[in-house]
C-alpha positions as CSV (number, residue, x, y, z in Angstrom):
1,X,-118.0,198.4,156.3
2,X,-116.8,202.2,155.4
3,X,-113.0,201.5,154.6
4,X,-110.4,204.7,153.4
5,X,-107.4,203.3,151.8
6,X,-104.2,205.7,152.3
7,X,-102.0,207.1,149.6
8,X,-99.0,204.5,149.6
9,X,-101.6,201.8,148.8
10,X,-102.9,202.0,145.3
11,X,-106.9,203.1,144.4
12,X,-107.3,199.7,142.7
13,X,-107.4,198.6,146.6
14,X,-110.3,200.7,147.1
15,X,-112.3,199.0,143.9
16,X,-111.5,195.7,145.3
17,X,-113.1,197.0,148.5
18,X,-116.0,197.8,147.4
19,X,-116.7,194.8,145.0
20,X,-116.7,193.2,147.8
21,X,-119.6,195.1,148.8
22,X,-118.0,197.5,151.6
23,X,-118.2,201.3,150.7
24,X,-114.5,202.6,150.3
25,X,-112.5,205.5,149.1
26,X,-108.9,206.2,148.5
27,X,-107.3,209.3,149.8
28,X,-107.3,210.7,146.0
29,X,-110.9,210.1,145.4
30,X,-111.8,212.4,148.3
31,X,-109.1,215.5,147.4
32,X,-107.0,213.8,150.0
33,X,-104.0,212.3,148.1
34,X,-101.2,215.1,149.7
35,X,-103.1,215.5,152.9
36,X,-100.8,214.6,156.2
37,X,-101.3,212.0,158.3
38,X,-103.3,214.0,160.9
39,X,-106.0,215.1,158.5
40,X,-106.1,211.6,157.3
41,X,-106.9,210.4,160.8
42,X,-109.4,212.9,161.4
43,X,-111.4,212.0,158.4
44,X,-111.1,208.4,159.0
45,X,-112.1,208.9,163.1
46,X,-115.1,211.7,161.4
47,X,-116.4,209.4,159.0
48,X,-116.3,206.2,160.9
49,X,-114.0,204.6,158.4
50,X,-111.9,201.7,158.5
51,X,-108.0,202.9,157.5
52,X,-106.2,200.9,155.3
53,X,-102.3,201.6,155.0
54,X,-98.9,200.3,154.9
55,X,-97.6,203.5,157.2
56,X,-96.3,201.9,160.3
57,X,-96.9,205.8,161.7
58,X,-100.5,205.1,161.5
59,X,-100.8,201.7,163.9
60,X,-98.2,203.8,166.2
61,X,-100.8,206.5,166.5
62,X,-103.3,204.0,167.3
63,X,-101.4,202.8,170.2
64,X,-101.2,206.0,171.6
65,X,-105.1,205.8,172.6
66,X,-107.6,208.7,172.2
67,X,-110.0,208.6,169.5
68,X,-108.9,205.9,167.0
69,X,-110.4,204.6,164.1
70,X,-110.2,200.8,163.3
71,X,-106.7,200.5,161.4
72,X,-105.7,197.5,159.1
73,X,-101.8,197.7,158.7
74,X,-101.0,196.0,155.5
75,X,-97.1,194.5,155.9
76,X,-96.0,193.7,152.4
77,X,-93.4,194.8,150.6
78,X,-93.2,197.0,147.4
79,X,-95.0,194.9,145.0
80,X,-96.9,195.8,141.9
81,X,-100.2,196.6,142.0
82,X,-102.1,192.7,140.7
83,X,-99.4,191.5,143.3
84,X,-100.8,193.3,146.2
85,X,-104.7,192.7,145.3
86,X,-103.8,189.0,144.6
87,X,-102.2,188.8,148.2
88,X,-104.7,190.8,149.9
89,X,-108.1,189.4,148.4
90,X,-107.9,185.7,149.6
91,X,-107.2,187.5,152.8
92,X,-109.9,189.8,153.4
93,X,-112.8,187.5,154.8
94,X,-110.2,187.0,157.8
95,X,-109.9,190.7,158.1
96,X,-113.7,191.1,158.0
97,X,-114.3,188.5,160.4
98,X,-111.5,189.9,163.2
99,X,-113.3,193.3,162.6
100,X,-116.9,192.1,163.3
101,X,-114.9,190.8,166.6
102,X,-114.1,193.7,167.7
103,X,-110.4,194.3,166.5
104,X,-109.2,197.7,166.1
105,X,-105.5,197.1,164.9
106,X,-105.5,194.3,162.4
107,X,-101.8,193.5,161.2
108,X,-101.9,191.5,158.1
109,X,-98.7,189.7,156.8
């Protein structure tokens, strides 16, 4: 899976990603990091990537139809960074398994 994680969300996210064997970027390792939220979306719809954010403007776009890319909404609160990948690791085989289903707007609590 080809997953780009957005700013908010730290790059450490995007290492954990990809130990995991998925190919995936963070906004700032692609020149991205100030970029808006349309040219986000573009890239993410262009390159067939997965977008992983905490932006609830990004899973409000998706439900607005059109050309979407897959969007996994992460709903945590402002944590530190070990906080957030401790959280999130144990959860991403669900995440994994409701995208090979066919999911295109995973909220994860």
């Amino acid at each position: 899976m080809r997953f780009l994680v957005d700013a908010q969300l730290p790059p450490a996210l995007a290492r954990l990603l990809s130990a995991h064997g998925h190919h995936a970027e963070h906004v700032a390792d692609i020149g991205m990091r100030d970029a808006d939220d349309t040219a986000i979306w573009r890239h993410a719809v262009i390159n067939q990537s997965i977008l992983v954010t905490k932006d609830e403007d990004f899973p409000n776009r998706w439900r607005q139809g059109g050309n979407t890319p897959i969007v996994v909404w992460l709903r945590v609160g402002n944590c530190s960074r070990r906080a957030l990948l401790a959280w999130f690791e144990p959860l991403l085989p669900q995440v994994e398994t409701l995208i090979q289903h066919g999911e295109k707007l995973i909220e994860v609590r």
